[in-house]
PDB file with SEQRES, HELIX, SHEET and CRYST1 records, atoms N, CA, C and O in Angstrom:
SEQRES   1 A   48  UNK UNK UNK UNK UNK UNK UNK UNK UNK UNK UNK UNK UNK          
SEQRES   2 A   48  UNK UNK UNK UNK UNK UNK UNK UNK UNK UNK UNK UNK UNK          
SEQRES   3 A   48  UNK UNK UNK UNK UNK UNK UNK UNK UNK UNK UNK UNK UNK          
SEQRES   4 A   48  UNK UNK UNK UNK UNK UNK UNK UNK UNK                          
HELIX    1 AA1 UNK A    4  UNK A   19  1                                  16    
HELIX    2 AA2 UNK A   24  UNK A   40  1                                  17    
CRYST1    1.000    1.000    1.000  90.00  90.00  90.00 P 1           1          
ATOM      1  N   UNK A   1      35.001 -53.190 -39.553  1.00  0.00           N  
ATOM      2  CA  UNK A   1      34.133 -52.894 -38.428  1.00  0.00           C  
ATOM      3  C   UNK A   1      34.370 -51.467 -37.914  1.00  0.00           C  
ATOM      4  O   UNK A   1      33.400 -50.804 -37.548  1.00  0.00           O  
ATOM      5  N   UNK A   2      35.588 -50.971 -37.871  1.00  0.00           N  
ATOM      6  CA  UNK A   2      36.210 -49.993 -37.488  1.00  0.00           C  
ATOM      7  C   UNK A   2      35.520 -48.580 -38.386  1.00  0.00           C  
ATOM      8  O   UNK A   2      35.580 -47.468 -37.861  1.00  0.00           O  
ATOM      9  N   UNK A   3      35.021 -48.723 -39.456  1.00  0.00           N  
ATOM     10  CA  UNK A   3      34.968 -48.183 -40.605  1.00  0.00           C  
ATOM     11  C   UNK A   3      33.701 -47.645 -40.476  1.00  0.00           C  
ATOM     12  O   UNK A   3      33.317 -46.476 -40.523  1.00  0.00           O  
ATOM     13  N   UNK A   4      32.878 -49.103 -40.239  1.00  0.00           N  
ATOM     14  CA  UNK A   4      31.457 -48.863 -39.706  1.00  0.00           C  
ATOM     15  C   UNK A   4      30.929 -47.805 -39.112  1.00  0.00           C  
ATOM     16  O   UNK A   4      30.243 -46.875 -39.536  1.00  0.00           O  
ATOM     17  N   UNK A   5      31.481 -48.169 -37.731  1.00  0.00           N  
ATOM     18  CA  UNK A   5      31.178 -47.700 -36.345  1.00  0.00           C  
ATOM     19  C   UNK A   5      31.835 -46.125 -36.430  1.00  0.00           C  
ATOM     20  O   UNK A   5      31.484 -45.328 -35.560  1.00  0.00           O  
ATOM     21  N   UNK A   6      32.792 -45.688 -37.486  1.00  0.00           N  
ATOM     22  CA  UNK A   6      33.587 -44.654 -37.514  1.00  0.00           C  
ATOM     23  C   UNK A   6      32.365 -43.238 -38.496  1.00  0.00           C  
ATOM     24  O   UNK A   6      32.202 -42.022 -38.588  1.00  0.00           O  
ATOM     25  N   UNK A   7      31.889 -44.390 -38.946  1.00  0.00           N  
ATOM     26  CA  UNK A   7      30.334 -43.863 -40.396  1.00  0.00           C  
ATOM     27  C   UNK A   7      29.362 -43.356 -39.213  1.00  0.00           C  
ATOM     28  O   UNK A   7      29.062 -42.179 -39.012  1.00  0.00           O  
ATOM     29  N   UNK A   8      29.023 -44.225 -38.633  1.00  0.00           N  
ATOM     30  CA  UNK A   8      27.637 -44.036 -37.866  1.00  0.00           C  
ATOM     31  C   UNK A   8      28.088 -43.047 -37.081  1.00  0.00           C  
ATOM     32  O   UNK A   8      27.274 -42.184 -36.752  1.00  0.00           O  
ATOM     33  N   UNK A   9      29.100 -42.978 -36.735  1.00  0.00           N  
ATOM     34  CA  UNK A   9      29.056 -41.723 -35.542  1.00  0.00           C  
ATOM     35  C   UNK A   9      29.310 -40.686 -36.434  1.00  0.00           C  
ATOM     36  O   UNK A   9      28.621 -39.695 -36.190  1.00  0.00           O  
ATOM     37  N   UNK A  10      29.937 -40.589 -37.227  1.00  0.00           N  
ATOM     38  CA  UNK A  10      29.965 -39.342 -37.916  1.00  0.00           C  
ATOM     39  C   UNK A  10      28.656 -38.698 -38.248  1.00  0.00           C  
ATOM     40  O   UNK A  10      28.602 -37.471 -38.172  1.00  0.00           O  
ATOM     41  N   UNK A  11      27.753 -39.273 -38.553  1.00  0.00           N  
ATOM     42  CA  UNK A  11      26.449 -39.199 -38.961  1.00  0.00           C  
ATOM     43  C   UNK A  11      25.536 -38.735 -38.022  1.00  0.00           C  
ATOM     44  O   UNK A  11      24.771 -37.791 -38.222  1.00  0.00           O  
ATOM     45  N   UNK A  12      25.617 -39.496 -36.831  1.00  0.00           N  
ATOM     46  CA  UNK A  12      24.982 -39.174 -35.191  1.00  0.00           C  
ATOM     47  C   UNK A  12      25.359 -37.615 -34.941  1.00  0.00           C  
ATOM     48  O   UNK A  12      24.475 -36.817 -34.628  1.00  0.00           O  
ATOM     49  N   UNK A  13      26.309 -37.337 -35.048  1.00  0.00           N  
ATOM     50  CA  UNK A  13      26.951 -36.132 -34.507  1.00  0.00           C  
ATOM     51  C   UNK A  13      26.587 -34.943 -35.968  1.00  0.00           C  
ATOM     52  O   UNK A  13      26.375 -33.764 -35.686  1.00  0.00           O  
ATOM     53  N   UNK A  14      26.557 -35.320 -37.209  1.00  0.00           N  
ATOM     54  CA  UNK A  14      25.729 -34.533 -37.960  1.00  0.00           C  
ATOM     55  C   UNK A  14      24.342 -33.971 -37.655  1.00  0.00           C  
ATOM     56  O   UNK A  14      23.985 -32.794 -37.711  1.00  0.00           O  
ATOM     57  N   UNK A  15      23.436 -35.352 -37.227  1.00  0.00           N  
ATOM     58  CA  UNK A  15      21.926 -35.327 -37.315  1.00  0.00           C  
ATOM     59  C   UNK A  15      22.055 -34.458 -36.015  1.00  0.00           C  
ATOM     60  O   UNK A  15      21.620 -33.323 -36.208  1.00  0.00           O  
ATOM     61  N   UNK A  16      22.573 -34.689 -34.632  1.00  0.00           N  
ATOM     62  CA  UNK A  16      22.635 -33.689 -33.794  1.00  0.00           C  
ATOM     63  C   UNK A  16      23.074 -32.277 -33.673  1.00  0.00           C  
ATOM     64  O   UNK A  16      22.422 -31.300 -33.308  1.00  0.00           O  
ATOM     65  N   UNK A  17      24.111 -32.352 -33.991  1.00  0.00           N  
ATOM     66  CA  UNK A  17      24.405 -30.882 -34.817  1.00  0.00           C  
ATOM     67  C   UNK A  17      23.367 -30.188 -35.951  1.00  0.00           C  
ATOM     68  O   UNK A  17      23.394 -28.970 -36.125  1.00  0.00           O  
ATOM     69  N   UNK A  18      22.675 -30.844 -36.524  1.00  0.00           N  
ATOM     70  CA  UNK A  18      21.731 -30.055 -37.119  1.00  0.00           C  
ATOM     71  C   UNK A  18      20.719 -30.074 -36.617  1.00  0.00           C  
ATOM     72  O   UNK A  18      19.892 -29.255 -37.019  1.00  0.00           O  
ATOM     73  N   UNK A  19      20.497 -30.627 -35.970  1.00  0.00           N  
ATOM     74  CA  UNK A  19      19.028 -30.581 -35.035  1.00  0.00           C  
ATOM     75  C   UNK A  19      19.189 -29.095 -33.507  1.00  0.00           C  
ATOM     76  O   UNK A  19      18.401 -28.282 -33.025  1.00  0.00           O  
ATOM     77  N   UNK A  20      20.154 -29.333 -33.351  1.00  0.00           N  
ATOM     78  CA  UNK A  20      20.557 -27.818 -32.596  1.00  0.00           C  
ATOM     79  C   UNK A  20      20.540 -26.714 -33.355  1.00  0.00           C  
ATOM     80  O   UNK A  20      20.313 -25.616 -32.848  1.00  0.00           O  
ATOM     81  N   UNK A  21      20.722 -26.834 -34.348  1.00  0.00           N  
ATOM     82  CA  UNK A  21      21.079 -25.808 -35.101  1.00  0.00           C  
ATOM     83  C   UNK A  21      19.471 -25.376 -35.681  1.00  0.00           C  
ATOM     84  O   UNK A  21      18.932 -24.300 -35.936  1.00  0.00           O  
ATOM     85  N   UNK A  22      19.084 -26.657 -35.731  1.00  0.00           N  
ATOM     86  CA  UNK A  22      17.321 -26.028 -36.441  1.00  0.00           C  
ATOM     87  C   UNK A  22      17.141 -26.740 -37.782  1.00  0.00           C  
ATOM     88  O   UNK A  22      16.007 -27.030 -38.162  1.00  0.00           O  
ATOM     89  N   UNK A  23      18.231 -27.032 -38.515  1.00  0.00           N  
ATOM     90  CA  UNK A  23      18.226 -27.581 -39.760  1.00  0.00           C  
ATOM     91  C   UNK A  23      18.382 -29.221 -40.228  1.00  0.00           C  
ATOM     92  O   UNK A  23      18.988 -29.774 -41.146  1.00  0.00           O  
ATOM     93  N   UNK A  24      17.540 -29.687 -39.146  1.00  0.00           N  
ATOM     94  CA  UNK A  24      17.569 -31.413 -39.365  1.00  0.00           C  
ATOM     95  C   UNK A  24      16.976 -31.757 -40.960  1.00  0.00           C  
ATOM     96  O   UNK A  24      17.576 -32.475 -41.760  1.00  0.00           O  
ATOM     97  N   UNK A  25      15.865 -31.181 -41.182  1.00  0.00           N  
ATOM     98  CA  UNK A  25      15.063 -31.525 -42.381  1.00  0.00           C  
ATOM     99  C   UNK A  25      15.989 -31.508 -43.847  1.00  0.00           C  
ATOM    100  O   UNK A  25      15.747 -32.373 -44.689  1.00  0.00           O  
ATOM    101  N   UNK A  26      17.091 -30.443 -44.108  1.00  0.00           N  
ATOM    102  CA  UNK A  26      18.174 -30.213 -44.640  1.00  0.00           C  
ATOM    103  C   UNK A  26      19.129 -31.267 -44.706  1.00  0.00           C  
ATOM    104  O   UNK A  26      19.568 -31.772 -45.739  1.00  0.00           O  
ATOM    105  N   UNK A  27      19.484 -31.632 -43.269  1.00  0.00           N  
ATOM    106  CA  UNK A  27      20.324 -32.377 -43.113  1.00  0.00           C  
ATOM    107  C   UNK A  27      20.529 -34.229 -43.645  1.00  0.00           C  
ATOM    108  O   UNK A  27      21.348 -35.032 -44.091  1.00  0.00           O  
ATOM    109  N   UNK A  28      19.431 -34.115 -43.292  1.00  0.00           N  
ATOM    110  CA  UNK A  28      18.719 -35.592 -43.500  1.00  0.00           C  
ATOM    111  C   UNK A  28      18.169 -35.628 -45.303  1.00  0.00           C  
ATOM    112  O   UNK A  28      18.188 -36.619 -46.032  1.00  0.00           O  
ATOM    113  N   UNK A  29      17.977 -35.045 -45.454  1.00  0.00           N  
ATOM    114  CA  UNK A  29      17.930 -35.095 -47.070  1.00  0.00           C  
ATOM    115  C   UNK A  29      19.219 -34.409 -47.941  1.00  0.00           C  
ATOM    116  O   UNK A  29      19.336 -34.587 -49.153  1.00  0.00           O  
ATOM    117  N   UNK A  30      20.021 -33.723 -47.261  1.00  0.00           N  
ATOM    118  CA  UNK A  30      21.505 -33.846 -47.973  1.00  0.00           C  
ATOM    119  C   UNK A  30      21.934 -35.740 -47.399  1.00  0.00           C  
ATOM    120  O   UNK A  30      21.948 -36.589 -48.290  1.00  0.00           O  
ATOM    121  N   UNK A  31      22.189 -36.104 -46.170  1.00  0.00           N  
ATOM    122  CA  UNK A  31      22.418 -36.975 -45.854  1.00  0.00           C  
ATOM    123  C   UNK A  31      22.249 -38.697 -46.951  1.00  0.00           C  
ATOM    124  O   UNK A  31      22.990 -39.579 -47.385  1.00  0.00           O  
ATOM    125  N   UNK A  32      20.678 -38.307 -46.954  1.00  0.00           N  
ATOM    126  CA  UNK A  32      20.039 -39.555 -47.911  1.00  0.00           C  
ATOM    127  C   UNK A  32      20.702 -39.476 -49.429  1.00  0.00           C  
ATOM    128  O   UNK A  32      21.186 -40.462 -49.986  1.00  0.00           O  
ATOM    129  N   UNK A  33      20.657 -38.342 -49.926  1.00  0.00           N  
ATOM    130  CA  UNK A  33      20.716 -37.774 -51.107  1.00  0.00           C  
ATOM    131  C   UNK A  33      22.913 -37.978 -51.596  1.00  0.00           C  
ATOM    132  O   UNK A  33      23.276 -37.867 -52.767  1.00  0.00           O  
ATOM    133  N   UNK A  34      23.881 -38.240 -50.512  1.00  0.00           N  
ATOM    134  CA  UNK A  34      25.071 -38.177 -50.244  1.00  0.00           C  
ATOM    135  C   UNK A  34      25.079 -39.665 -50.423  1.00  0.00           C  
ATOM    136  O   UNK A  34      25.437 -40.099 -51.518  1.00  0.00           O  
ATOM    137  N   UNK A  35      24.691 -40.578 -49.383  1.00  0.00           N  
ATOM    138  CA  UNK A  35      24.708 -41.670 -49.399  1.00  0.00           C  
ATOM    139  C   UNK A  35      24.427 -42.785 -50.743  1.00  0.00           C  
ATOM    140  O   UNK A  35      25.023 -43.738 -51.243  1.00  0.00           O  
ATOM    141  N   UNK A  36      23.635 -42.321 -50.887  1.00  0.00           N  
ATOM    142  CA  UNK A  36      22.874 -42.460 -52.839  1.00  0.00           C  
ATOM    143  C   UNK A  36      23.877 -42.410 -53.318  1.00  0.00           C  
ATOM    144  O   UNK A  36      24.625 -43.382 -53.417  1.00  0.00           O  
ATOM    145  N   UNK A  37      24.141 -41.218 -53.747  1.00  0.00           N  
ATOM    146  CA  UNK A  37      25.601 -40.803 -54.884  1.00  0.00           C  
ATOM    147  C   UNK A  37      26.711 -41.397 -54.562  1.00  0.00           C  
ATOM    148  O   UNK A  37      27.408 -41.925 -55.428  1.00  0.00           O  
ATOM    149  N   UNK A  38      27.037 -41.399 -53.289  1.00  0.00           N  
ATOM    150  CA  UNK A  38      28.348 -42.334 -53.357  1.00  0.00           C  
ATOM    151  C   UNK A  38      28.516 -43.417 -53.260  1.00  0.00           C  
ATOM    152  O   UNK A  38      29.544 -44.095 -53.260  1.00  0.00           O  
ATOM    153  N   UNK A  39      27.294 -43.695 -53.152  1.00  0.00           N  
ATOM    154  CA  UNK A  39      27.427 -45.626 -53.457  1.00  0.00           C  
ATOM    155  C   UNK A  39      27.803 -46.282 -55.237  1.00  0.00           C  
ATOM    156  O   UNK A  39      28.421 -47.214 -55.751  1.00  0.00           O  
ATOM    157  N   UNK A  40      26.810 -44.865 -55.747  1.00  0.00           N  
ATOM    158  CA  UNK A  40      27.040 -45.452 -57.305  1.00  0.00           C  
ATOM    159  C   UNK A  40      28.140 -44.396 -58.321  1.00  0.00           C  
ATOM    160  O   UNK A  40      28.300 -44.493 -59.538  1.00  0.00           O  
ATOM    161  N   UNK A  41      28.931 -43.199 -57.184  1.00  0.00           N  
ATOM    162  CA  UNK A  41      30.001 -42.375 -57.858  1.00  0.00           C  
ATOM    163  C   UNK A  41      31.254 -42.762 -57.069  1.00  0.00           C  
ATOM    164  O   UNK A  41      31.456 -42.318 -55.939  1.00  0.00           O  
ATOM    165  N   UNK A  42      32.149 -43.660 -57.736  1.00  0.00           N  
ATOM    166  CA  UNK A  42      33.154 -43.637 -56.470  1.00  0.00           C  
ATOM    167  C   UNK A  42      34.465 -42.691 -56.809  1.00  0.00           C  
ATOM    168  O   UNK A  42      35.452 -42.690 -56.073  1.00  0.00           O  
ATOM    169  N   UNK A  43      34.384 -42.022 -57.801  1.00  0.00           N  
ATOM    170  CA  UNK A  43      35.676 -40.767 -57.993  1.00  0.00           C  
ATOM    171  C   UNK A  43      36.767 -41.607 -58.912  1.00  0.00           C  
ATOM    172  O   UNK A  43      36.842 -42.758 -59.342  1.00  0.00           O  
ATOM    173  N   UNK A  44      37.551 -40.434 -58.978  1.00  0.00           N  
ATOM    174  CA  UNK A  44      38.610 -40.732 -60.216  1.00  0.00           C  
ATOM    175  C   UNK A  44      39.899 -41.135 -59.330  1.00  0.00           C  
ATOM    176  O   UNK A  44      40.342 -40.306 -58.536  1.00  0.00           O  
ATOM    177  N   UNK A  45      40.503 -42.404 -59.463  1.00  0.00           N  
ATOM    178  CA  UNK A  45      41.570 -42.884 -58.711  1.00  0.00           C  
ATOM    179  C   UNK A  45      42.491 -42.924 -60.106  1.00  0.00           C  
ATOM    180  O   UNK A  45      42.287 -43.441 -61.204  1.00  0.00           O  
ATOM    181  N   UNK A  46      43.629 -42.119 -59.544  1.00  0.00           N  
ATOM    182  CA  UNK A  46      44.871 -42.123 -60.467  1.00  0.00           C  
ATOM    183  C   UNK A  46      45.992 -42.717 -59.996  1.00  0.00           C  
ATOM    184  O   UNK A  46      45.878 -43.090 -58.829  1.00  0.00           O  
ATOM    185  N   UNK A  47      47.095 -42.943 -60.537  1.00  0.00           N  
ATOM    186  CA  UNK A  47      48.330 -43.895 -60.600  1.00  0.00           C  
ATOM    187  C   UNK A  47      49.334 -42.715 -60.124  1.00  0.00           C  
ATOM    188  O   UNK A  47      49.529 -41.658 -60.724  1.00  0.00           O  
ATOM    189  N   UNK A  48      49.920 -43.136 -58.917  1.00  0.00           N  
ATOM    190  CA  UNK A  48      51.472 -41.806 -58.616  1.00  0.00           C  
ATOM    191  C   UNK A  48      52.780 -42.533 -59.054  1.00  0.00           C  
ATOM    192  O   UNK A  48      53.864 -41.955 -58.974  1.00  0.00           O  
TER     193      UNK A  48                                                      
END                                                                             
């Protein structure tokens, strides 16, 4: 739950930050385009 709620705000505070900035349209399609990929790239986990 923690994880959740920790996502969404990160995200809130993106879309606002780029919307001050002027560059929502950017943002929101890096955003969509991030979310995509890391659902189906999850990275290289190695053994220490």
């Amino acid at each position: 739950m923690e994880v959740i709620l920790g996502s969404i705000l990160k995200i809130v505070l993106i879309l606002i930050t780029s919307y001050i900035l002027g560059i929502s349209r950017t943002s929101i399609v890096f955003l969509i385009t991030f979310i995509i990929f890391r659902s189906y790239i999850g990275g290289i986990h190695l053994g220490t």
